[in-house]
C-alpha positions as CSV (number, residue, x, y, z in Angstrom):
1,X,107.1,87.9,138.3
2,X,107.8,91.0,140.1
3,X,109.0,93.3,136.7
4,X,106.0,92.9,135.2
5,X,104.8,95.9,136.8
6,X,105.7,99.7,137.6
7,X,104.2,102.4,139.8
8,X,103.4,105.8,139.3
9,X,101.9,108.3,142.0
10,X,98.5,109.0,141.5
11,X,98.5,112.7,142.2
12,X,101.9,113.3,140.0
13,X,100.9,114.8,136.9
14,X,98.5,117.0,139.0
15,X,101.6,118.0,141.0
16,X,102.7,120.5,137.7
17,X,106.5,119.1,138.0
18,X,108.6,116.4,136.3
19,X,108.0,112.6,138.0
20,X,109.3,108.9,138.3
21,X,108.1,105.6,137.8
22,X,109.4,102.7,140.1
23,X,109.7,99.4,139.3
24,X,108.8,97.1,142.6
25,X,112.0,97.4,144.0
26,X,112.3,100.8,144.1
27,X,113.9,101.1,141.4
28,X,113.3,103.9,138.6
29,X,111.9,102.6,135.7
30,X,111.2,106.0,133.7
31,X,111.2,109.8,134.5
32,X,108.6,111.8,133.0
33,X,109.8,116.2,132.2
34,X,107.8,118.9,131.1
35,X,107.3,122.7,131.3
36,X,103.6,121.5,132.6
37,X,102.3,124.9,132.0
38,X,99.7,123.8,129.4
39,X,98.1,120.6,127.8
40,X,100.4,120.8,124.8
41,X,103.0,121.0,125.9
42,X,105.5,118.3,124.8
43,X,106.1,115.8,127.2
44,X,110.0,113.8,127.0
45,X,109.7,110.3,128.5
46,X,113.4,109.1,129.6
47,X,114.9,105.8,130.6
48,X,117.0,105.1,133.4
49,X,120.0,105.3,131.2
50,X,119.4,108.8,130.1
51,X,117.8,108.7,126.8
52,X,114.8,110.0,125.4
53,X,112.3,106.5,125.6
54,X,109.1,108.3,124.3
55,X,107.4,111.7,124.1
56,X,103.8,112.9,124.2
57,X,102.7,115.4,121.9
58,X,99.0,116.6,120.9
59,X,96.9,117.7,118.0
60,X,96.3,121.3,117.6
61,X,92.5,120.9,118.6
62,X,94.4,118.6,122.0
63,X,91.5,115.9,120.9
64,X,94.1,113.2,120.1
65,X,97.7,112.2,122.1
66,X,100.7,111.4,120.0
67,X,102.6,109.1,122.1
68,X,105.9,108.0,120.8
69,X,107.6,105.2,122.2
70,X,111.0,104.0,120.6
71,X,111.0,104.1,117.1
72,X,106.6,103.8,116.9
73,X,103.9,106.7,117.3
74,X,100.9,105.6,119.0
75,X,97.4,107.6,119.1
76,X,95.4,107.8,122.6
77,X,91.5,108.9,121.3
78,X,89.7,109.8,124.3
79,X,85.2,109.6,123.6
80,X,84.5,110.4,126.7
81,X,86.8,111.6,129.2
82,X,87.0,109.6,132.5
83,X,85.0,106.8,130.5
84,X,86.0,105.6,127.4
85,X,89.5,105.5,125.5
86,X,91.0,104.0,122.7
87,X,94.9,103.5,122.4
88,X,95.7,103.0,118.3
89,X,98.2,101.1,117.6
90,X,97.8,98.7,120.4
91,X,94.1,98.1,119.8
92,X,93.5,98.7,123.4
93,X,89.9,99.6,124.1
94,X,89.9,101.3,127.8
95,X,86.4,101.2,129.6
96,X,86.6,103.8,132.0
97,X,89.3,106.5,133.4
98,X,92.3,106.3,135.6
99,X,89.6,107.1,139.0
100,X,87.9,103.8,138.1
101,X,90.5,101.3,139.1
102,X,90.9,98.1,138.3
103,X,90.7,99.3,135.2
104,X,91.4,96.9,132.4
105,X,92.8,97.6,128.9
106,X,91.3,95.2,126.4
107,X,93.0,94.3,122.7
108,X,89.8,94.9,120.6
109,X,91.4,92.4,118.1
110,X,92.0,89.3,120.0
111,X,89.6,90.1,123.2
112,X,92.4,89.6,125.5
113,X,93.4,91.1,128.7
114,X,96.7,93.1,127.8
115,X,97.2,95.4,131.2
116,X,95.3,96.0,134.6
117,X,95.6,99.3,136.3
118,X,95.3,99.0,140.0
119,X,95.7,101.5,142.6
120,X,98.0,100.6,145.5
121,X,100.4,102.3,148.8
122,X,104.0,101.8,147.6
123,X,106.7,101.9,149.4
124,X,107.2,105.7,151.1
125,X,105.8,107.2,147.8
126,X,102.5,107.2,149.1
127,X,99.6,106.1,147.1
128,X,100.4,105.1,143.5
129,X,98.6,103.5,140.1
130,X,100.3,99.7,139.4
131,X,100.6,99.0,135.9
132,X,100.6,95.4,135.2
133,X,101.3,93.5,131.8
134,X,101.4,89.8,130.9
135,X,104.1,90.5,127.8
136,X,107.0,92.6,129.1
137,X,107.3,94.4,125.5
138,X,104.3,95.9,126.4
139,X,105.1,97.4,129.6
140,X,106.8,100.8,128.5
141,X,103.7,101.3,126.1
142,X,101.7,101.1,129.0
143,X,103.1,103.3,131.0
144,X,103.2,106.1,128.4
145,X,99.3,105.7,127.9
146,X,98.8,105.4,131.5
147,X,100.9,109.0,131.7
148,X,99.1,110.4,128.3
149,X,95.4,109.2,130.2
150,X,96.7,111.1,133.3
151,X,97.8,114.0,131.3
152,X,94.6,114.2,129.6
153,X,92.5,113.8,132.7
154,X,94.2,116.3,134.8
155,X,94.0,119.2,132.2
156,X,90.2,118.2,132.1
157,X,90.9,118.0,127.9
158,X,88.9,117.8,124.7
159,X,86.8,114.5,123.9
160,X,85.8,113.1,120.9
161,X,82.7,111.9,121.2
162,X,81.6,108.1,120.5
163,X,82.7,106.8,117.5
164,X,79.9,106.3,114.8
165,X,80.6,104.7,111.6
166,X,80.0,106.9,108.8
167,X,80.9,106.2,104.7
168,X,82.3,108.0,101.9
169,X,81.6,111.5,101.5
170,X,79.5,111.9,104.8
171,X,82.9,110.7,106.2
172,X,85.4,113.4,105.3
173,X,82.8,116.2,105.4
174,X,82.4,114.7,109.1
175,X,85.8,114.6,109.6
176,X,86.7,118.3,108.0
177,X,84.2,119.9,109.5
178,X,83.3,118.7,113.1
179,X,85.3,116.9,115.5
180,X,87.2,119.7,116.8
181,X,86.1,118.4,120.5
182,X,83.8,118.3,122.7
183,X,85.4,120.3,126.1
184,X,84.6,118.3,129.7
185,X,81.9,121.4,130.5
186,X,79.6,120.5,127.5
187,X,80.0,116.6,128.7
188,X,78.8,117.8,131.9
189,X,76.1,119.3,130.6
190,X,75.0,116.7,128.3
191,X,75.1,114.1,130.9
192,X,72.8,116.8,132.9
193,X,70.3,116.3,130.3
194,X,70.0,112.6,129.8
């Protein structure tokens, strides 16, 4: 089933200008516009017909992606930058970033497979990321968390941190009070450490 998958050009957020996505044929599946100036800014997602499919928009602290798609928000939590994301809504747990391809996203609540990211020469657009999905109604989804990861990556933006289960009052104090992100220098030097 060749519409089971799309492709979008590995280097195009990076490129600072508005983008396609191509079905196999060649055809465009979505185009991607932004001022691309800054990590917030809003992202429109469009169909081939025209209309506005989805947007991506971030927190103030740019720790979590708001990606809309249709009439549903989803939530892209990034831990660790390049290693370890979380796409609410979806229950996709991603293991790794989009430079470690195959990469697989994983529904946390039923343990199955959902969508491989692969990495791929297409056509005459030159090197580009394949997004394939088992269940069409999850392609488009996809492909806006595959554009919020690459968003997120290319701006080198905020993490997280692991997630680490904390109760009641220690909870909200946690959640007032920290967690305004951890930027991709301190990761660095973290990791320097260990």
């Amino acid at each position: 089933m060749k519409n089971n998958r799309v492709y979008m050009q590995v280097d195009a957020v990076d490129k600072r200008e508005d983008f396609n996505l191509w079905y196999a044929d060649g055809d465009v599946f979505l185009t991607v516009k932004s001022d691309w100036t800054k990590e917030n800014d809003k992202v429109s997602i469009i169909n081939r017909m025209g209309g506005e499919l989805g947007r991506i928009r971030t927190d103030p602290q740019q720790v979590v992606y708001y990606v809309g798609v249709e009439r549903y928000e989803y939530e892209l939590h990034t831990y660790t930058i390049f290693e370890h994301y979380f796409f609410k809504g979806m229950l996709w747990d991603i293991g790794g970033g989009l430079q470690d391809v195959p990469l697989d996203f994983r529904n946390e609540g039923t343990g199955k497979l959902d969508v491989r990211i692969g990495r791929v020469r297409f056509k005459d657009k030159g090197l580009c990321y394949e997004i394939k999905v088992k269940d069409l109604s999850k392609l488009r989804i996809a492909a806006c968390c595959v554009i919020a990861m690459a968003i997120k990556e290319s701006f080198k933006g905020k993490s997280e941190g692991e997630p680490v289960e904390k109760k009641g009052l220690e909870k909200w104090k946690d959640r007032i009070f920290t967690n305004k992100g951890i930027t991709y220098e301190e990761i660095l030097a973290q990791k320097e450490r260990e």
